[in-house]
MIPATOR-578762 format. One line per 2 residues: their letters; for each residue x, y, z of C-alpha. Coordinates in nm, 2 decimals, decimal comma. Layout:
<sites>
a = X Y Z | ... .
</sites>
This chain:
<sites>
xx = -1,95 0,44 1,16 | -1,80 0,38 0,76 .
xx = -1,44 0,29 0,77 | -1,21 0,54 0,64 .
xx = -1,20 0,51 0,29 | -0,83 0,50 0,15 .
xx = -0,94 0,58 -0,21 | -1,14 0,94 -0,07 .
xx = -1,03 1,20 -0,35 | -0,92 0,95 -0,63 .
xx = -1,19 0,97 -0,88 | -1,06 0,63 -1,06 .
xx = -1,26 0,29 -0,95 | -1,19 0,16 -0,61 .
xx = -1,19 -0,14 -0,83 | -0,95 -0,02 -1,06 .
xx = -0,67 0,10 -0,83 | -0,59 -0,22 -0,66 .
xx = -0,65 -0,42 -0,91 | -0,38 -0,20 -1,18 .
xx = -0,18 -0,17 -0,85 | -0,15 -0,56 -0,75 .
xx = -0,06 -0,68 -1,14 | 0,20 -0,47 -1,15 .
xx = 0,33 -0,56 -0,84 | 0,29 -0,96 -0,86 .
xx = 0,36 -0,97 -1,26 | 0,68 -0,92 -1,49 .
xx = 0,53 -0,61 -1,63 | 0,63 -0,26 -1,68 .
xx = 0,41 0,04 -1,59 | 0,37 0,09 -1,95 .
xx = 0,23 -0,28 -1,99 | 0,01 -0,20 -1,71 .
xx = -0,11 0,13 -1,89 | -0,19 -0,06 -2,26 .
xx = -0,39 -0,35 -2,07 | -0,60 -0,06 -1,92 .
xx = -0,61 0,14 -2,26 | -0,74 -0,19 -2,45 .
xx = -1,01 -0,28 -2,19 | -1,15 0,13 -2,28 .
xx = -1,00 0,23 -1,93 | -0,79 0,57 -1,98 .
xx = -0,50 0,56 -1,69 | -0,19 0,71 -1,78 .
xx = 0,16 0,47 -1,67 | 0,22 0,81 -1,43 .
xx = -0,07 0,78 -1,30 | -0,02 0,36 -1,20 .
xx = 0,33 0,51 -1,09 | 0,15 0,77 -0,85 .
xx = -0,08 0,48 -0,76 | 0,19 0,24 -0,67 .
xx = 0,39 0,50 -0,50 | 0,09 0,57 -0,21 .
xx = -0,08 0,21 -0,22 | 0,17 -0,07 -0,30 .
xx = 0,35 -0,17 0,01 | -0,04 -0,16 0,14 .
xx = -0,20 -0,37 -0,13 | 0,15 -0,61 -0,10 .
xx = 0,10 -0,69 0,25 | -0,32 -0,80 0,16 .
xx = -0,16 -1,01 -0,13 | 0,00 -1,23 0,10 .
xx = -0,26 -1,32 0,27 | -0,53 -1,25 -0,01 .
xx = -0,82 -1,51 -0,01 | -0,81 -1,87 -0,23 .
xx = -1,04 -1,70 -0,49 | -0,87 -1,41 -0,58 .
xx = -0,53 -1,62 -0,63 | -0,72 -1,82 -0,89 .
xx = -0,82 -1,48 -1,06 | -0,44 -1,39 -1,06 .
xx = -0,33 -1,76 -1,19 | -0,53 -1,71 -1,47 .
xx = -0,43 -1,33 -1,51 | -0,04 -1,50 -1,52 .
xx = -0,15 -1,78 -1,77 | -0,33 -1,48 -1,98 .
xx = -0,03 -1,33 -2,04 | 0,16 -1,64 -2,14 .
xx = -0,15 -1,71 -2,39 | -0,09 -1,69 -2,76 .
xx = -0,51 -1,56 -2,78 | -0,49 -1,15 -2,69 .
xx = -0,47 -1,08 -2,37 | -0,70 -0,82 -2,34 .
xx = -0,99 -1,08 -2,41 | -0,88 -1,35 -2,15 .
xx = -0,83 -1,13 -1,90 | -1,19 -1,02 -1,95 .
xx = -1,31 -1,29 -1,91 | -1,10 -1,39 -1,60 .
xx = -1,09 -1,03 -1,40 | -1,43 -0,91 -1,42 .
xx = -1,38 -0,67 -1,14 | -1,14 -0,48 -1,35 .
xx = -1,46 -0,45 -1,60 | -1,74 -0,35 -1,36 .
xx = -1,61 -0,06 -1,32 | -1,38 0,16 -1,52 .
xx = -1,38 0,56 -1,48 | -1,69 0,72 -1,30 .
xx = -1,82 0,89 -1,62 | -1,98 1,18 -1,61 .
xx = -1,93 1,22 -1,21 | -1,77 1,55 -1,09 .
xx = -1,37 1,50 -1,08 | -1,15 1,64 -0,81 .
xx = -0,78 1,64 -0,85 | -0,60 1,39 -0,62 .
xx = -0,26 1,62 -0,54 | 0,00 1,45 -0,47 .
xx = 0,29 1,60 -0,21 | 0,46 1,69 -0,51 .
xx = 0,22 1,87 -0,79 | 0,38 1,68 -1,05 .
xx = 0,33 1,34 -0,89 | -0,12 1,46 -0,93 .
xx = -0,35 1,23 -1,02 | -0,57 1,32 -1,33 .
xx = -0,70 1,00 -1,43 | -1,08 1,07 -1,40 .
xx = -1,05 1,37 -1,63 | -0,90 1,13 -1,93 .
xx = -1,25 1,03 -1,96 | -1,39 1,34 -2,19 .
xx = -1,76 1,30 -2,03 | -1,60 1,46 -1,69 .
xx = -1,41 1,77 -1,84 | -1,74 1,95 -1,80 .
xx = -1,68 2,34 -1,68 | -1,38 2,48 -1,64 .
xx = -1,17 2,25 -1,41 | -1,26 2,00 -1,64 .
xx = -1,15 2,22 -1,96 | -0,81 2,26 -1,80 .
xx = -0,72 1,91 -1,61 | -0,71 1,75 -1,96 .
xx = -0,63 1,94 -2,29 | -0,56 1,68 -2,57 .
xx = -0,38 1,68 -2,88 | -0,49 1,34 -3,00 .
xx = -0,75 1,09 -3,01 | -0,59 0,83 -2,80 .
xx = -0,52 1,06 -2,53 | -0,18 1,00 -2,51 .
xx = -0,06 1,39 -2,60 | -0,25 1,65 -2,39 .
xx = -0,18 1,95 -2,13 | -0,28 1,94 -1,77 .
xx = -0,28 2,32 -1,58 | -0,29 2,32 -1,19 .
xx = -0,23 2,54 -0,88 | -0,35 2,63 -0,56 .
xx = -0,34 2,91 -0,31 | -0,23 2,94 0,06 .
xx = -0,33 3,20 0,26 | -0,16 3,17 0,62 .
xx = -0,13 3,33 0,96 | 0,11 3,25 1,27 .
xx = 0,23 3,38 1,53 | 0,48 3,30 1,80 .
xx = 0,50 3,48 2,17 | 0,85 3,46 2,31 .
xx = 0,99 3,28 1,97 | 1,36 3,14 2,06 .
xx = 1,23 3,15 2,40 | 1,26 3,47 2,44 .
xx = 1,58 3,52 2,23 | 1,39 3,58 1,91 .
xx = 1,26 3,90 1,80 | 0,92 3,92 1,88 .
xx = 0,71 4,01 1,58 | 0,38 4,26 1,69 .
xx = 0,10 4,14 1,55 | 0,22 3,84 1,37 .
xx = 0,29 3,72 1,05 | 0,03 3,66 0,72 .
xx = 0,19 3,45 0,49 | 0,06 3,41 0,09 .
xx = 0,16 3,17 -0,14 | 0,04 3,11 -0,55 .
xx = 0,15 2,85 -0,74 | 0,04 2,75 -1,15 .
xx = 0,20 2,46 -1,31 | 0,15 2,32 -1,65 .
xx = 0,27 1,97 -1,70 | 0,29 1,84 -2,10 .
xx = 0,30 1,49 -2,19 | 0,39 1,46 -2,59 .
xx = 0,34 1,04 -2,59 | 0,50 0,78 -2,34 .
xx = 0,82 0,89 -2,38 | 0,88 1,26 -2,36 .
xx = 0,71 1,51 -2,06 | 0,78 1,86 -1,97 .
xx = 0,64 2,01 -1,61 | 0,70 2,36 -1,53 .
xx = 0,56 2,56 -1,22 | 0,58 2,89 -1,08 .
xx = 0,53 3,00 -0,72 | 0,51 3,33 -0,55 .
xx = 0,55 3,38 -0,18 | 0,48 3,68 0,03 .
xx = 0,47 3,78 0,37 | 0,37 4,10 0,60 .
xx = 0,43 4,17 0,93 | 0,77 3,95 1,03 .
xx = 0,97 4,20 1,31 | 1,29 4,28 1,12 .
xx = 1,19 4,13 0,77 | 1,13 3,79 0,60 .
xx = 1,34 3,53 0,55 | 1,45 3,28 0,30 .
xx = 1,19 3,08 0,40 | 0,88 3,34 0,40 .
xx = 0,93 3,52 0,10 | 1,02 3,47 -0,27 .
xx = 0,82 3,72 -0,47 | 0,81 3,48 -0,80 .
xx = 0,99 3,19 -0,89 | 1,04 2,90 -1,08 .
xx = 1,00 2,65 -0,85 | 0,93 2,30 -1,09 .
xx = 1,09 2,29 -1,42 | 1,20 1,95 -1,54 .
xx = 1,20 1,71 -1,85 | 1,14 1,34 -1,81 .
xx = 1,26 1,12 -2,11 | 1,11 0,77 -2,05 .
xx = 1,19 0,46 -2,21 | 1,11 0,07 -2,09 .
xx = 1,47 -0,07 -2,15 | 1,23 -0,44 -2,09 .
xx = 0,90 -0,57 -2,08 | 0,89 -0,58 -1,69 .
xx = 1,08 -0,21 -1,58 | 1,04 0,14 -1,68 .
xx = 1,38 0,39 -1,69 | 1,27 0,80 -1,66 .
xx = 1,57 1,05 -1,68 | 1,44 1,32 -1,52 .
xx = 1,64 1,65 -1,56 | 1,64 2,00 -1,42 .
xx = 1,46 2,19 -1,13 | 1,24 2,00 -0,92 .
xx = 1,12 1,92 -0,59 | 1,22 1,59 -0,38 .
xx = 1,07 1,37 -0,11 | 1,18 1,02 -0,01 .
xx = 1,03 0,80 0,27 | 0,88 1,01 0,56 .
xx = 1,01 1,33 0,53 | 1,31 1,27 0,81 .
xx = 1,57 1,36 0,53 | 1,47 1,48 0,19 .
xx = 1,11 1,66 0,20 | 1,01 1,99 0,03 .
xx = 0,93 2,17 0,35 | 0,55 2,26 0,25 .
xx = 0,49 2,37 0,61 | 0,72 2,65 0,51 .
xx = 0,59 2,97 0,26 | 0,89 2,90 0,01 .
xx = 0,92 2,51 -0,04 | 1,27 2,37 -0,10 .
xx = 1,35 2,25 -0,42 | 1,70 2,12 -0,66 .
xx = 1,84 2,18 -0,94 | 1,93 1,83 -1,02 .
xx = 1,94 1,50 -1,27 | 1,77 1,19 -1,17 .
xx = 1,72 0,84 -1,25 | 1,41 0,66 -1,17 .
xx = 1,40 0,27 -1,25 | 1,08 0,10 -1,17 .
xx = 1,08 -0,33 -1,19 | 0,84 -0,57 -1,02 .
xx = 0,84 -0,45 -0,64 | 1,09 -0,24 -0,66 .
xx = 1,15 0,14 -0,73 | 1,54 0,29 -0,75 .
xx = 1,63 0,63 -0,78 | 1,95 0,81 -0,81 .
xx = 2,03 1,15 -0,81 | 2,25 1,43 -0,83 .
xx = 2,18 1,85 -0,77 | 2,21 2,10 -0,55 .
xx = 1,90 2,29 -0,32 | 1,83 2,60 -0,51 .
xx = 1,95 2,95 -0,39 | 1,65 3,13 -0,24 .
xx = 1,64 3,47 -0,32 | 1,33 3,71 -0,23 .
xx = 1,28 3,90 -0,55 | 1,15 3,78 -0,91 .
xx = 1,34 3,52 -1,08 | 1,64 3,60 -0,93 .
xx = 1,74 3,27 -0,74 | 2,06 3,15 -0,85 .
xx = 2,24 2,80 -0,84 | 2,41 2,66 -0,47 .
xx = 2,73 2,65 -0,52 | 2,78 2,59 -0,15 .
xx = 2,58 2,26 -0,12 | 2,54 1,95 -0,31 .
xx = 2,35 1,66 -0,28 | 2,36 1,29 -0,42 .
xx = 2,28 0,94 -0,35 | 2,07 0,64 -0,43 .
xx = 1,70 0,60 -0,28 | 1,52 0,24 -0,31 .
xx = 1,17 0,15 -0,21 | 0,97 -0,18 -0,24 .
xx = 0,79 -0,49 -0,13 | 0,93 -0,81 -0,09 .
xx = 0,76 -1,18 -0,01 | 1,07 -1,23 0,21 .
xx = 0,89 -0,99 0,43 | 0,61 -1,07 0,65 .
xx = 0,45 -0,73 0,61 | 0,52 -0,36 0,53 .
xx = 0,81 -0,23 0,26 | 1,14 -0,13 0,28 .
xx = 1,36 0,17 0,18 | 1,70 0,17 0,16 .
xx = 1,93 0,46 0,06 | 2,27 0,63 0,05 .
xx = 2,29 0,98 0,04 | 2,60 1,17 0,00 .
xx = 2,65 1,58 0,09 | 2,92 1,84 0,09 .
xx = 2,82 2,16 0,23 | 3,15 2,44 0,23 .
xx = 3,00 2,59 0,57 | 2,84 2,37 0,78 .
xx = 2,79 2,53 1,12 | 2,79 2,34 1,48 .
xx = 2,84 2,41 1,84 | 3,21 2,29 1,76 .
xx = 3,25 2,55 1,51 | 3,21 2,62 1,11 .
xx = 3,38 2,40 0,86 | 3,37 2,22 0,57 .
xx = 3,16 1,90 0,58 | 3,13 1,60 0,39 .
xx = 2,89 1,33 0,47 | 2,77 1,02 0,39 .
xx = 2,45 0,87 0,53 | 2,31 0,47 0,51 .
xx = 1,99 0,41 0,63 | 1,72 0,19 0,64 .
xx = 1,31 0,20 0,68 | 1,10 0,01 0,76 .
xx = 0,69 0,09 0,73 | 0,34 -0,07 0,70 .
xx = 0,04 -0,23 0,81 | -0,11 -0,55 0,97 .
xx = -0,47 -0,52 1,08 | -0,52 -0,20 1,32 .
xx = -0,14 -0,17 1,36 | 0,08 0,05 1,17 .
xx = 0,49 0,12 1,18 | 0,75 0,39 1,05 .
xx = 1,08 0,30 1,18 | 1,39 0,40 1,04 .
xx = 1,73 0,38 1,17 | 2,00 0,59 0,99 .
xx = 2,47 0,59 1,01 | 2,64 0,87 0,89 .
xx = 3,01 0,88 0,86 | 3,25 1,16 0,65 .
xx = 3,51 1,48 0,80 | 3,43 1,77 0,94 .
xx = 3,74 1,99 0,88 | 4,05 1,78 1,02 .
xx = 3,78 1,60 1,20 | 3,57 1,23 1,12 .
xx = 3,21 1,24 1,19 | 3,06 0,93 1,34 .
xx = 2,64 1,00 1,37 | 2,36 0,82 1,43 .
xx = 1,95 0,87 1,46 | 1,68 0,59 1,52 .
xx = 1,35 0,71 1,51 | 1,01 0,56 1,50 .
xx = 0,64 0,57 1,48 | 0,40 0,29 1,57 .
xx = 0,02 0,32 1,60 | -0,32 0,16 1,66 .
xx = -0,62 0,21 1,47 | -0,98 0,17 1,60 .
xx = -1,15 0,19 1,25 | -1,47 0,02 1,37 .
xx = -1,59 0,25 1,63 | -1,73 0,63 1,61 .
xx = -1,47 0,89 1,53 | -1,20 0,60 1,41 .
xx = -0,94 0,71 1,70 | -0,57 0,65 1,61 .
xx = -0,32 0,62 1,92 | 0,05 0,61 1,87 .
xx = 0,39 0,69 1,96 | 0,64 0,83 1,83 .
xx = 1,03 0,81 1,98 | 1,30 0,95 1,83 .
xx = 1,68 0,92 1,91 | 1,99 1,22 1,72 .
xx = 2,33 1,16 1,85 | 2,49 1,48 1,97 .
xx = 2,88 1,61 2,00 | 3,05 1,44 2,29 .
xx = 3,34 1,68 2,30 | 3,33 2,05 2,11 .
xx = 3,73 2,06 2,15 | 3,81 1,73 1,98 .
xx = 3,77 1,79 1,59 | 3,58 1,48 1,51 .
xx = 3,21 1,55 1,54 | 2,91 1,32 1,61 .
xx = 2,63 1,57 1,59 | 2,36 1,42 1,38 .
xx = 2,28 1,61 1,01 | 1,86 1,54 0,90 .
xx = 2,00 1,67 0,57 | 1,64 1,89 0,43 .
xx = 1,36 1,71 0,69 | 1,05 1,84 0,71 .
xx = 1,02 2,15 0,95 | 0,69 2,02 1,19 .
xx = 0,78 1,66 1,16 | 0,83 1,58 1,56 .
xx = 0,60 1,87 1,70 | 0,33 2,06 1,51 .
xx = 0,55 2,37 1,58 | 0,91 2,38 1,45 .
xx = 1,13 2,49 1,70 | 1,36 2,21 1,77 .
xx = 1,51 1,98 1,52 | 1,65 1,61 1,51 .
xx = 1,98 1,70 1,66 | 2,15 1,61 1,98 .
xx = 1,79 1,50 2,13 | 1,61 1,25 2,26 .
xx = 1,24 1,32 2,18 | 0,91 1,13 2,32 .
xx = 0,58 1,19 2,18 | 0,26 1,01 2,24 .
xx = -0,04 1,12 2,00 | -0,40 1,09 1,97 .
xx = -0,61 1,10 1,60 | -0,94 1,10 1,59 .
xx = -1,22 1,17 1,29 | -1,54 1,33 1,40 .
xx = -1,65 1,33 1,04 | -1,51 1,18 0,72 .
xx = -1,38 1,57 0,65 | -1,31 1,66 0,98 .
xx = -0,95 1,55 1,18 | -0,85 1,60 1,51 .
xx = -0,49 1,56 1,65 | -0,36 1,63 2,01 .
xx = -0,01 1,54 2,15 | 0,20 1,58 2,43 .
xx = 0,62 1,61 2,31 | 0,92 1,59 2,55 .
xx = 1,27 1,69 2,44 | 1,61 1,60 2,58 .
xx = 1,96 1,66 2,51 | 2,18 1,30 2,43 .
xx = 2,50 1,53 2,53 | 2,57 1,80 2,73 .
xx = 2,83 1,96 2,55 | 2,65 2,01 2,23 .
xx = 2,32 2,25 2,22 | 1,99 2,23 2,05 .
xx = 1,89 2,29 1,70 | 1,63 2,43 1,48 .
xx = 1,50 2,18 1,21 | 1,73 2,37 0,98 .
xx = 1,98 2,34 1,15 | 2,09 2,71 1,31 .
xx = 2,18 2,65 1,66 | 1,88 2,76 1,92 .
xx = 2,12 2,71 2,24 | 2,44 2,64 2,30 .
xx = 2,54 2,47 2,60 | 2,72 2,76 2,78 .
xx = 2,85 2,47 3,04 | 2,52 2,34 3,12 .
xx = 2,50 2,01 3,24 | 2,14 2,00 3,25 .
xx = 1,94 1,78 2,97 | 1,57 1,85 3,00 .
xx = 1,50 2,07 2,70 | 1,13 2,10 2,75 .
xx = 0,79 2,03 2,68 | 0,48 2,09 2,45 .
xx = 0,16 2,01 2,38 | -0,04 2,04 2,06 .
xx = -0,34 2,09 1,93 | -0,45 2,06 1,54 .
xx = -0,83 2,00 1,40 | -0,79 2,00 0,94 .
xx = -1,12 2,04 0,83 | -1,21 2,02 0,40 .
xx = -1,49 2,23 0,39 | -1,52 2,14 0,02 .
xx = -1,32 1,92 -0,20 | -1,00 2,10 -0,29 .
xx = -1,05 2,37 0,00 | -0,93 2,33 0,35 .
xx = -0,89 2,47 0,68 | -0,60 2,43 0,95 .
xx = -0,55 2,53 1,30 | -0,28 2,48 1,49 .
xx = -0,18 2,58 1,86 | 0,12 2,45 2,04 .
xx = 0,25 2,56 2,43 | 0,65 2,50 2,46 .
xx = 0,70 2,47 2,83 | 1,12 2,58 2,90 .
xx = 1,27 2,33 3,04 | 1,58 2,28 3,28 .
xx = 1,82 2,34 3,01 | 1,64 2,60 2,86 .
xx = 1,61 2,80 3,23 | 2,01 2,75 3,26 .
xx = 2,15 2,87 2,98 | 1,94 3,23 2,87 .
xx = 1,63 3,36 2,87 | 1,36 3,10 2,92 .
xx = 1,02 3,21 2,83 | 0,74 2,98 2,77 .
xx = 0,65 2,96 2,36 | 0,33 2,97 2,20 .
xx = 0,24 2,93 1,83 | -0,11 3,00 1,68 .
xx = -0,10 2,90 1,29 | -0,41 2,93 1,09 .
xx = -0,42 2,82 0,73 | -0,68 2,83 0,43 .
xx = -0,56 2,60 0,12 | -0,71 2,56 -0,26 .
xx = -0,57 2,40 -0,53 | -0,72 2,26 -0,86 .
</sites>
């Protein structure tokens, strides 16, 4: 059995990416330094694309530099000296990185887009290379306006066709839709570079749904809407960093998804209307920001601006030698929402969250831990908050099917006492929806959640996932929450702390590149708490899914 390849649907050299990937990370140069090496060596990667590259492989490819064999150091002394040489670099470093030069673009190979979670953050690189714009993905991946490449249009989208349904949703509670639910989405972006400095994206999505008992909601249907539309100005203030201003609506996702994600497991994906600062260096990538989550509305063009919620902070990410392995995030994010609702009540909130992750690789083991203080008022009240969560797994990549076992724990502090204004309920901020069980129903509030997993790889297309989750209360006199937040139970004097359990069932199959299938099925067994306080009615979710994009 091949082990899983971590370059499967980038069409640039497997020689390329690491190589681009490791000089930027171990030298004093900027993206753009990176990109102009690469350009003079006849190897057409855009400083985006080395970003997007970076961004998915670096804390990887820092923790193999560390310990990265006597002969490739001697490559990268003489890569260094290179670029201290008065003869031009582009000729020494032919001579000393010939892997860079056995392999540039796989001209005249069919391309496939690499998408990123964000469409905007796609990898296009192969189709640079005019001998692979053949037919009409290739006539559209890559329109340029100049010889050099460096001015050209790129159209994308994708469709989603998707149906779920839940028996017994809110445990009963919920209205219970018929049949179930058939959710469409369509999205086409267009994303314009005119040189290095200046780049305009734009996208539009449409959602639609049939069949929800009582009607959609903000998160099933938005009949069309702009859902990207930003303007990065990009400038390298020195030799060794890169400064983007990024302005207007767009999507955001930092570290795993626990805080900031744009919900793609939902029909309508969140997005902002915000500014941001992006600052790239050796190692290190810094963002700030500043915007609020758009205003869904269900018709055409017709969200508005938030004028209830803002959000802000500072988001860093990097590799460091004073780390043995792995990378580290660390962040402040700051939010103000006028009606923030809780088991204590409804009032204005202001909060401030620190945090800190830590993620990587050593051999078959991998990590995500991240531990996260949030402190601010609630009303008259002071919040005090807290939530540790973490996932650590093994890999077996040398035996058939390439199982991964892990564990995932996960700790939300709750409200100790719904009469005393301060509040210590835990706020994920805009998580993911499906990000502790593969069906939403309870979010990282108040809970205590356990979940070993199993993945395993039948073929290189072909992924199966099973898990078993278990879900407690930390307090008893704060309830349970959805993952956005709307309170599923209340306590009603309970003293009982056994939510529930599930188990789940997923198998993702790409029946061609750029087409996939997902199915989903989860059983939600009510717990003690659940039994105690309403109705209690087992829940299960089917969700079946067919994605395309290009």
């Amino acid at each position: 059995m091949s082990k899983l390849n971590p370059f499967k649907g980038f069409q640039s050299s497997p020689a390329i990416i690491p190589m681009a990937v490791m000089v930027y990370i171990r030298f004093p140069l900027s993206l753009r330094n990176v990109d102009d090496l690469l350009h003079e060596r006849g190897i057409d990667v855009s400083h985006e694309t080395i970003r997007f590259w970076w961004h998915r492989f670096g804390p990887i490819f820092a923790a193999e530099i560390r310990r990265i064999s006597d002969r490739i150091w001697r490559a990268r002394r003489v890569i260094f000296r290179c670029m201290h040489a008065t003869s031009p670099l582009t000729l020494c470093c032919m001579l000393a990185a010939p892997p860079l030069a056995l392999s540039a673009a796989h001209a005249g190979e069919a391309c496939h887009v690499a998408v990123g979670k964000l469409r905007y953050d796609d990898d296009i690189a192969c189709f640079r290379d005019p001998a692979n714009r053949d037919g009409l993905l290739g006539a559209i991946k890559f329109i340029s306006f100049d010889d050099a490449g460096r001015m050209f249009l790129s159209l994308g989208g994708g469709v989603r066709q998707r149906y779920e349904y839940t028996q017994d949703p809110l445990f009963g509670a919920g209205p219970q839709d018929e049949a179930g639910v058939w959710l469409q989405r369509y999205t086409i972006h267009g994303d314009l570079h005119l040189g290095p400095h200046l780049r305009i994206f734009g996208e539009l999505s449409s959602g639609l749904e049939t069949g929800r008992e009582g009607g959609p909601s903000p998160v099933d249907e938005n009949r069309l809407a702009l859902q990207n539309g930003l303007v990065d100005l990009s400038v390298a203030p020195t030799d060794a960093s890169d400064l983007t201003l990024r302005i207007g609506r767009q999507e955001l996702r930092y570290g795993a998804s626990r805080l900031i994600d744009a919900r793609d497991g939902q029909n309508v994906r969140r997005t902002f209307d915000a500014a941001r600062t992006i600052l790239e260096v050796p190692d290190w990538r810094i963002d700030g920001f500043a915007g609020s989550p758009r205003a869904t509305r269900p018709g055409v063009f017709d969200d508005a601006w938030n004028d209830d919620q803002i959000l802000w902070g500072v988001y860093a990410t990097g590799a460091s030698e004073r780390l043995p392995a792995g990378a580290l995030d660390l962040y402040y994010l700051g939010f103000h929402d006028d009606a923030a609702a809780y088991v204590q009540g409804t009032a204005e909130e202001e909060r401030h969250t620190v945090g800190a992750r830590f993620w990587g690789a050593i051999g078959a083991w991998d990590w995500d831990w991240e531990a996260v203080y949030q402190f601010g008022s609630f009303g008259r009240g002071d919040i005090a908050a807290w939530f540790v969560a973490s996932d650590t797994g093994f890999r077996l990549a040398d035996v058939p099917w390439r199982p991964r076992v892990a564990l995932s724990a996960n700790i939300a502090s709750g409200d100790a006492d719904p009469s005393d204004p301060d509040l210590g309920t835990f706020n994920p901020l805009f998580p993911r929806g499906d990000l502790f069980s593969e069906a939403p129903i309870l979010g990282p509030r108040n809970f205590f959640n356990f979940r070993p997993f199993l993945i395993i790889h039948p073929t290189d297309r072909w992924s199966l996932t099973t898990d078993v989750n278990f879900f407690w209360r930390m307090k008893t006199k704060d309830g349970v929450y959805s993952p956005g937040g709307q309170i599923v139970r209340a306590p009603n004097g309970s003293g009982e702390r056994f939510v529930g359990s599930a188990i789940s069932m997923k198998s993702s199959y790409e029946i061609v590149e750029d087409l996939a299938f997902t199915a989903k099925y989860t059983h939600f067994f009510a717990g003690d708490f659940i039994r105690a306080t309403g109705p209690a009615n087992d829940t299960d979710f089917v969700e079946l899914t067919l994605e395309w994009w290009f």
